[in-house]
C-alpha positions as CSV (number, residue, x, y, z in Angstrom):
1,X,25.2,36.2,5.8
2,X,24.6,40.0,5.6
3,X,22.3,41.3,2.8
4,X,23.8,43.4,0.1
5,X,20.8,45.3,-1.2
6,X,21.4,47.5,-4.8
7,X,18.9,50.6,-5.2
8,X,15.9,49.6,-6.7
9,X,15.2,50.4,-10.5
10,X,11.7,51.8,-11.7
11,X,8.7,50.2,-10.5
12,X,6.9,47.3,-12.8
13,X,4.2,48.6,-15.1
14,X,7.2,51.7,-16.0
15,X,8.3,52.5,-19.6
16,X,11.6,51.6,-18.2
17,X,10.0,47.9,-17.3
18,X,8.1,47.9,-20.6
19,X,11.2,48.3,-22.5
20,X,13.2,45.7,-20.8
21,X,16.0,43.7,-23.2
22,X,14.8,40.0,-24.4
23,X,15.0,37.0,-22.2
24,X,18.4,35.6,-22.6
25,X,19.4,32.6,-22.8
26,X,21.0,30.3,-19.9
27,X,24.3,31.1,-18.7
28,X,26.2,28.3,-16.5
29,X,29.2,30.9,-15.9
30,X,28.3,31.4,-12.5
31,X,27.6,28.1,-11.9
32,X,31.1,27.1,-13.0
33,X,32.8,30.0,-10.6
34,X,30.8,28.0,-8.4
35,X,32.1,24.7,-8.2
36,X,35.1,22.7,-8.2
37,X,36.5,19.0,-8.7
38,X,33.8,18.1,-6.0
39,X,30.9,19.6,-5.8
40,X,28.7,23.0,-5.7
41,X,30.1,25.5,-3.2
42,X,26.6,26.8,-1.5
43,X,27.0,30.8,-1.0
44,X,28.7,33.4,-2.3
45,X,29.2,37.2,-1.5
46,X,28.3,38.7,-4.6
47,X,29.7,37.3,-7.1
48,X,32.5,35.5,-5.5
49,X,32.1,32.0,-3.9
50,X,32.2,31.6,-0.3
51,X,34.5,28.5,0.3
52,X,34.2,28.0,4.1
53,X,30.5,27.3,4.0
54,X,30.9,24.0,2.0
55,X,28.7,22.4,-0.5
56,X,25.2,21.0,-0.2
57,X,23.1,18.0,-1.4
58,X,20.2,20.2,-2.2
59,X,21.8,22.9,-4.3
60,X,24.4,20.1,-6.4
61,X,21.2,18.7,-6.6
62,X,19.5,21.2,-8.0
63,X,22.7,21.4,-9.9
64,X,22.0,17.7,-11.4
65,X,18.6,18.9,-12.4
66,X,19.5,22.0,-14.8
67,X,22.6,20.1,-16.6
68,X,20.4,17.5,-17.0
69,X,17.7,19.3,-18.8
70,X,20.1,21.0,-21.6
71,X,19.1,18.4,-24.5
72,X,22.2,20.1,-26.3
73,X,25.3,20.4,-23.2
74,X,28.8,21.6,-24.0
75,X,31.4,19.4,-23.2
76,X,31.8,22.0,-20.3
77,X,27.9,21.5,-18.9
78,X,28.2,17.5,-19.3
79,X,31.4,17.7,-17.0
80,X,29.4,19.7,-14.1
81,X,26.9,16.9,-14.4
82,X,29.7,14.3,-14.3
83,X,30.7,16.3,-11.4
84,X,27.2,16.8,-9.3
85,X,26.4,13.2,-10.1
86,X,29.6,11.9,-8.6
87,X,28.7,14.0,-5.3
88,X,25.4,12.7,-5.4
89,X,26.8,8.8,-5.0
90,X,29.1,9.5,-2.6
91,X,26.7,11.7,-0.6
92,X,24.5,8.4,-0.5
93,X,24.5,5.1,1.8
94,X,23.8,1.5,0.7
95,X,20.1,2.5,2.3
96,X,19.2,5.3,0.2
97,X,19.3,7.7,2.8
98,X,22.0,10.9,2.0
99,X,24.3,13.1,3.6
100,X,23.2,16.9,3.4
101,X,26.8,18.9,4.2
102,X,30.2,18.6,3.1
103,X,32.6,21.0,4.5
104,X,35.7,22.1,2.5
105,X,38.1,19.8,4.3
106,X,35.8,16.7,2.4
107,X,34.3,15.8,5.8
108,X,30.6,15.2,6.1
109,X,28.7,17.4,9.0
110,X,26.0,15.5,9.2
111,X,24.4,11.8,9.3
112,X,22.5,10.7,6.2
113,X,19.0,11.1,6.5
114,X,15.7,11.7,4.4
115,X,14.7,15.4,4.4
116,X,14.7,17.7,1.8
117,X,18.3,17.1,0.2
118,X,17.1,13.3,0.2
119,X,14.1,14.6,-2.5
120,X,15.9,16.8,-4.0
121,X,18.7,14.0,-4.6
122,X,16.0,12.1,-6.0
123,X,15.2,15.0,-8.3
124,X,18.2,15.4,-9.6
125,X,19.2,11.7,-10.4
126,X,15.6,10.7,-11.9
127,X,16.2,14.2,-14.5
128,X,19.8,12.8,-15.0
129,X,18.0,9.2,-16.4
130,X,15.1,11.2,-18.3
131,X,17.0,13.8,-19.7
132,X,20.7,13.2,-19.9
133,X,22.4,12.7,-23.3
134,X,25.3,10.5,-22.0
135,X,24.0,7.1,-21.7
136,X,26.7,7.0,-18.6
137,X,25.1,9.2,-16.5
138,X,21.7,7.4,-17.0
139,X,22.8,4.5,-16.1
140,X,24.8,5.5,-12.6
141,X,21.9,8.0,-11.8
142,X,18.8,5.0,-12.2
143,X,21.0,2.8,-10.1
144,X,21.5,5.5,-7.3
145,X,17.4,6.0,-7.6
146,X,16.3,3.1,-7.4
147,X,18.1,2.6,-4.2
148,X,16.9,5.9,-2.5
149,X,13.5,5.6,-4.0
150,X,12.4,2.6,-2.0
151,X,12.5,5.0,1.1
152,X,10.0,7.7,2.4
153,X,9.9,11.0,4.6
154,X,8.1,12.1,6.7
155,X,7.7,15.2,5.3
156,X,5.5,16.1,2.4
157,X,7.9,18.8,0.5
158,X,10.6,16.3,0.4
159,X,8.4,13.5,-1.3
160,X,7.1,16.1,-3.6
161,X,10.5,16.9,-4.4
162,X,12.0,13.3,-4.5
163,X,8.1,12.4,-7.1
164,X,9.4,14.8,-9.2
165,X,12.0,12.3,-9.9
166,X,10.0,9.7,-9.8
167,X,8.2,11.6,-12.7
168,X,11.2,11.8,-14.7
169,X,12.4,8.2,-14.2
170,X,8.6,7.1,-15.3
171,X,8.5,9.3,-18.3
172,X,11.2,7.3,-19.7
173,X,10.4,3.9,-18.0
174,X,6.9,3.5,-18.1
175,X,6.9,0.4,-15.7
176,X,9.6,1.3,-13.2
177,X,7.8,0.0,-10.3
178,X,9.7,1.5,-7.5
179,X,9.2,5.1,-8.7
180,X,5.4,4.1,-9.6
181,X,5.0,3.9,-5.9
182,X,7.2,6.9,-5.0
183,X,4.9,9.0,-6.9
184,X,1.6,7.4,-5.6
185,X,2.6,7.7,-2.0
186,X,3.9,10.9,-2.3
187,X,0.7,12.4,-3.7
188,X,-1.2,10.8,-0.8
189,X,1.2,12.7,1.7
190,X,0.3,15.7,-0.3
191,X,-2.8,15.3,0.3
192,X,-6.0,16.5,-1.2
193,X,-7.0,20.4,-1.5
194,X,-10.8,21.1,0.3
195,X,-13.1,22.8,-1.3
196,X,-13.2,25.8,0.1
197,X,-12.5,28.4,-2.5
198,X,-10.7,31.0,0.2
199,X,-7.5,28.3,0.6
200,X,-8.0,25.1,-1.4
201,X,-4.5,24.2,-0.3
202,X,-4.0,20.8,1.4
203,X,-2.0,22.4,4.0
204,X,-2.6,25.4,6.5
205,X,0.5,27.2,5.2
206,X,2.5,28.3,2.3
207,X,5.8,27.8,3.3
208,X,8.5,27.0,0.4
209,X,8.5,25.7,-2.7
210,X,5.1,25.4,-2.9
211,X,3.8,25.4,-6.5
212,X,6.1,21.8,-6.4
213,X,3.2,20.1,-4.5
214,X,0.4,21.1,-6.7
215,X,3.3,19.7,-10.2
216,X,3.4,16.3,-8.4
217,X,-0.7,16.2,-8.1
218,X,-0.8,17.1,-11.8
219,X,1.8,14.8,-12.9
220,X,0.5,12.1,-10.4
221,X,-2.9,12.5,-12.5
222,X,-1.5,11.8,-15.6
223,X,0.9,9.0,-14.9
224,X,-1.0,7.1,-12.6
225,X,-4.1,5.7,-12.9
226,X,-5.5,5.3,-9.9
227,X,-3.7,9.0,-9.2
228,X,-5.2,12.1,-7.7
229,X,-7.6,14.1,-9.8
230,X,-6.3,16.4,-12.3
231,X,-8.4,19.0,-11.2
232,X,-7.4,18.9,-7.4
233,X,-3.6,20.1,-8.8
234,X,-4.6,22.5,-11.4
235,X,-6.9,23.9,-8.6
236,X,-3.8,24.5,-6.5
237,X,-2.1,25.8,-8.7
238,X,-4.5,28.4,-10.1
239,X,-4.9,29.5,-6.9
240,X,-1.1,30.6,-6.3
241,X,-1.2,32.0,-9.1
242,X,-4.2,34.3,-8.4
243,X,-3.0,34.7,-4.9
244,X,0.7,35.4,-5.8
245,X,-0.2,38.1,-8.8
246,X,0.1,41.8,-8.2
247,X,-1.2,44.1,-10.3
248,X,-0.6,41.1,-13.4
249,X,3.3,40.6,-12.6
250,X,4.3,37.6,-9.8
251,X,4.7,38.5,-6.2
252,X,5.8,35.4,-5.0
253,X,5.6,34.4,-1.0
254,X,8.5,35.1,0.6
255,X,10.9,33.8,3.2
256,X,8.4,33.8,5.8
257,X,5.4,32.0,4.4
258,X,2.0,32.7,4.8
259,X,-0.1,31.0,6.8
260,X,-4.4,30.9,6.6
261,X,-5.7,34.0,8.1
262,X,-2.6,35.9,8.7
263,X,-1.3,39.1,7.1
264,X,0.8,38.3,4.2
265,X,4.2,40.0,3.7
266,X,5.7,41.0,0.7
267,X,9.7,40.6,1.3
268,X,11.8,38.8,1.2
269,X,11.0,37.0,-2.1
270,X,13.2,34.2,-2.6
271,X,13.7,33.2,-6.7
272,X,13.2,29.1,-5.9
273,X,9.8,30.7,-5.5
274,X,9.3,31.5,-8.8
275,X,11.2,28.5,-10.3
276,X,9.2,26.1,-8.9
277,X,6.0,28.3,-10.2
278,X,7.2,28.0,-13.3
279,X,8.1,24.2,-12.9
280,X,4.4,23.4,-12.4
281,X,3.4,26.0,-15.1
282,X,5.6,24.4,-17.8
283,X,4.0,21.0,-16.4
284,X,0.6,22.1,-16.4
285,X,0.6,23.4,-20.0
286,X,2.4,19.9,-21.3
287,X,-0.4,17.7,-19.8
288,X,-3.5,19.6,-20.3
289,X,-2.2,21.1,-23.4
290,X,-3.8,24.7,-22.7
291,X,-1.9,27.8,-23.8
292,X,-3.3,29.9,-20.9
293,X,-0.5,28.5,-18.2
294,X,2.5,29.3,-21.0
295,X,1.6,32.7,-19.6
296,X,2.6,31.7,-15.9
297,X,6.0,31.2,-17.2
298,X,6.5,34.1,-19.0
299,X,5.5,35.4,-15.8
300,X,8.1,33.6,-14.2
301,X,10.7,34.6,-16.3
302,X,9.6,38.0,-16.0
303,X,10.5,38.8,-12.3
304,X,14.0,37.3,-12.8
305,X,13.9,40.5,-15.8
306,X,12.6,43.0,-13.4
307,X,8.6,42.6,-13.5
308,X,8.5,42.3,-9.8
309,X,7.1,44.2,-6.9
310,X,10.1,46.6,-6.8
311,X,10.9,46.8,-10.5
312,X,14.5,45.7,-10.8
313,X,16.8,42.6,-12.4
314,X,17.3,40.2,-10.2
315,X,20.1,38.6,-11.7
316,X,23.2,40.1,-12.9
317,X,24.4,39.8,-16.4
318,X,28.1,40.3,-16.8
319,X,28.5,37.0,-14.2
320,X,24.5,35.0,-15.4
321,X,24.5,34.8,-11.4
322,X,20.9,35.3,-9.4
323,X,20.5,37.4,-6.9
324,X,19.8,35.8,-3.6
325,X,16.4,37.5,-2.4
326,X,14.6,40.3,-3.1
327,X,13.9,42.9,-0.2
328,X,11.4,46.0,-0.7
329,X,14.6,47.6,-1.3
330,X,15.9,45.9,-4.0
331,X,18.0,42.7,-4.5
332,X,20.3,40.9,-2.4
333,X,23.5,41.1,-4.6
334,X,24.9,37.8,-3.4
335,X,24.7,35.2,-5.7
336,X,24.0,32.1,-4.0
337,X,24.0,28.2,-5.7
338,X,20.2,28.2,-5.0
339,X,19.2,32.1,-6.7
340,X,21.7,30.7,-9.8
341,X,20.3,27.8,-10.3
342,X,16.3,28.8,-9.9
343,X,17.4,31.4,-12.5
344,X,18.9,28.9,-15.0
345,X,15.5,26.6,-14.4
346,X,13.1,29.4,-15.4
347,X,15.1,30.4,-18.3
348,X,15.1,26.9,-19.9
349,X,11.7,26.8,-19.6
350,X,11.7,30.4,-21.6
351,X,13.4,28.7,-24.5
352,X,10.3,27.0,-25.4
353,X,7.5,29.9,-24.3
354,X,9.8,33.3,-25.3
């Protein structure tokens, strides 16, 4: 899809950027433009969903995870999460695995399988059976984890994404044995950060999503007792932070990744970036109870607002979209399932560290 880039505004560190309006509140207007009777429709071209490209496990996913978390939903919110968990189901087989793409005639494109979508589907269900207020959609969503829970990837960002689930579903049922093991054996795939203080990242490369491997460590720490060492995730994640600030505002990774000992680009910035960085901020303040990593998520929230490298909003406010990407010359003016939904993420978390 072509890039619709806006001009950019005044750079961060401005009196323009200093003075920017209050951090609003969620908005799931975009994300009802966005979906229909079956699902989450994946792209858009600014503001206006693209229907031909079909929905997505990850982003109704995704979707599942940010109804979920409302503790107070309209009767509007509860019906997307109705919706999103209904896709979910049918997107899964009696072996836990799940389909990724559903095209607009209702026809799956692909074979189910266990990458990413099959993490984030666990995501999204174990948040439904923590979080949700309908005791309806708790029920449905453990039964649909606990079958794709027994199963594992390959692949160490989809098990960090399907332990976050795990975390969830443990948070409100202690001695769920199934996702006790999810989480153990996803913080093994993890794997443990050296010591060396130039990359104490368990991997040679940032890729995507990354500040979600260093939450699972933390919450792996504090869940399980025989878990990885606190320290080895708040390590991580202190380093992305230090690594992904410029000059004090968040300069997030982009698109391309980094990898140990290359030259790291600046653009294009994606925003699930900074959700997840907030994610495992928000995490680590909860469990270690310091005050310091509130500031990561202000920081978070900050970039969405305009405190980012080329000093402009990143969402829009007359539709509460996101903005798909940010480019060194400004944003992407699509707004995409995945840019709406890491903006309404970060957000909630705002609600508790404005």
């Amino acid at each position: 899809m072509t890039a619709t880039v806006g001009r950019a505004g005044p750079p961060a560190g401005s009196p323009s950027a200093a003075r920017r309006p209050a951090t609003p509140a969620p908005s799931f207007a975009h994300l009802a433009r966005l979906s229909d009777d079956t699902g989450l429709f994946e792209h858009a071209r600014h503001a206006i969903v693209r229907r031909r490209h079909g929905y997505c496990t990850d982003d109704v996913a995704r979707g599942l995870v940010v109804t979920s978390r409302e503790p107070e939903p309209t009767g509007a919110v509860l019906r997307l999460a109705e919706c999103y968990l209904a896709f979910l189901t049918h997107a899964q087989n009696s072996r836990g695995a799940f389909h990724n793409r559903l095209g607009l005639d209702r026809h799956w494109a692909d074979q189910p399988g266990l990458g990413d979508w099959w993490g984030r589907a666990l995501w999204g269900l174990g948040t439904a059976v923590a979080r949700s207020p309908a005791p309806w959609i708790r029920e449905e969503a453990l039964v649909a984890f606990s079958t794709g829970a027994v199963r594992r990837s390959p692949a160490p960002h989809a098990m960090a994404f399907a332990a976050l689930g795990a975390v969830e579903v443990l948070r409100r049922h202690p001695s769920h044995a199934v996702a006790a093991a999810l989480l153990s054996d996803a913080a093994t795939s993890i794997g443990v950060p050296p010591a060396d203080p130039g990359w104490p990242w368990p991997q040679p490369r940032l890729s995507y999503a990354s500040a979600a491997l260093a939450e699972v460590v933390i919450a792996a720490s504090q869940l399980r007792h025989d878990g990885p060492l606190l320290d080895n995730g708040l390590r991580m994640l202190a380093w992305l932070r230090d690594v992904q600030l410029r000059d004090g505002r968040l300069s997030v990774v982009p698109a391309g990744g980094w990898e140990r000992g290359a030259v790291r680009l600046r653009h294009d910035q994606q925003p699930i970036e900074v959700a997840a960085f907030a994610d495992a901020c928000a995490t680590a303040a909860t469990v270690t109870g310091d005050a310091g990593w509130e500031t990561g998520v202000r920081q978070a929230v900050g970039w969405f607002l305009g405190d980012n490298d080329v000093g402009t909003p990143m969402w829009d406010p007359a539709t509460g979209g996101g903005y798909d990407g940010l480019t060194r010359h400004g944003p992407n003016l699509n707004q995409g399932a995945e840019s709406t939904l890491a903006l309404i993420s970060t957000l909630q978390h705002a609600r508790r560290w404005s």
